[in-house]
C-alpha positions, 0 to 999 in steps of 0.5 A: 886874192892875188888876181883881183888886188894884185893884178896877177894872172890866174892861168889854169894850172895855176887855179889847179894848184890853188885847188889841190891846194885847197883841197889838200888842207880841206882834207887834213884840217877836216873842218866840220862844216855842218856844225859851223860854230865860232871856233870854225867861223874865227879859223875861217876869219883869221884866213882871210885876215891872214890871207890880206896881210900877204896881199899888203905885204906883197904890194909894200915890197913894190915900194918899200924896204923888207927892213921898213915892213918889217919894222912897222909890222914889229910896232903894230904888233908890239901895239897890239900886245900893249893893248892885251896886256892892257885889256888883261891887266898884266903880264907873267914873265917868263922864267928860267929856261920858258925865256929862252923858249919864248925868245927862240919863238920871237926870233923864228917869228920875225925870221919867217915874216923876213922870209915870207917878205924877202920871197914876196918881193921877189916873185909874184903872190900867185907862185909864193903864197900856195908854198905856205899850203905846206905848213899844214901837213908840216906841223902835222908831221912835227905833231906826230914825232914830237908830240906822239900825235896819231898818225891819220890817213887822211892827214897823208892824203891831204899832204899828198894833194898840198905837195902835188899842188906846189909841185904843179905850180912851181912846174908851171912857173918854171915853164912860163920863165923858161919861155920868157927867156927864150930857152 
């Protein structure tokens, strides 16, 4: 999306590290195209959606602070949850220790959000977004020594092309600077 809303130049080892890339999750993910039922068709969805939010927010850190952003990205959310708690007809606070679980998950989200912002204002979509790529075999690997998961060859072939792919992009970036600065 970053050459068509951002104006961000495809190069060819950039559009072969979005392949990888997207290979690498189709491989781990494995999703089963010939039975596209809802549950595909939202993951699908909420990629794209996901996917739009990054475009904006890359085009907002051109003109707007990474505190502003985040601000209004913290009342829309807390909207949105108002009108589920609405829709649902209530809301269970957490107990005991489930408070500190679920405060530790509100600060890790508002952390990465200042993250993934704060690295969109500094360098171009292209080059930051194929980095998230590495979430999916990363909560894979969490999956299989914290939640005794199995452990799937696949899985390892996909993460193999998912690093290869940042691996190529961050190369080809590191190049394309070295060459605008004349080292």
């Amino acid at each position: 999306m970053a050459p068509f809303f951002l104006g961000e130049v495809l190069t060819p080892r950039r559009l072969l590290a979005v392949g990888l890339g997207f290979v690498g999750v189709l491989i781990v993910a494995r999703p089963d195209i010939d039975n596209l039922n809802p549950a595909i068709l939202a993951a699908i969805a909420c990629a794209v959606c996901f996917a739009g939010s990054l475009i904006a927010t890359k085009k907002l850190t051109n003109d707007q602070s990474i505190t502003c952003i985040l601000f209004w990205l913290t009342v829309m959310q807390l909207l949105m949850g108002g009108i589920a708690i609405f829709i649902t007809g209530g809301i269970t606070i957490p107990q005991g220790v489930d408070f500190l679980w679920v405060t530790a998950v509100g600060v890790g989200g508002l952390t990465a959000h200042f993250c993934i912002t704060k690295a969109l204002s500094l360098a171009p979509a292209i080059v930051v977004l194929p980095l998230d790529f590495l979430r999916l075999p990363l909560i894979t690997l969490i999956g299989f020594l914290a939640y005794g998961e199995a452990f799937e060859w696949p899985i390892a072939v996909g993460a193999l092309f998912i690093i290869t792919a940042v691996f190529v992009n961050l190369q080809a970036e590191h190049a394309r600077n070295r060459l605008g600065s004349g080292v």
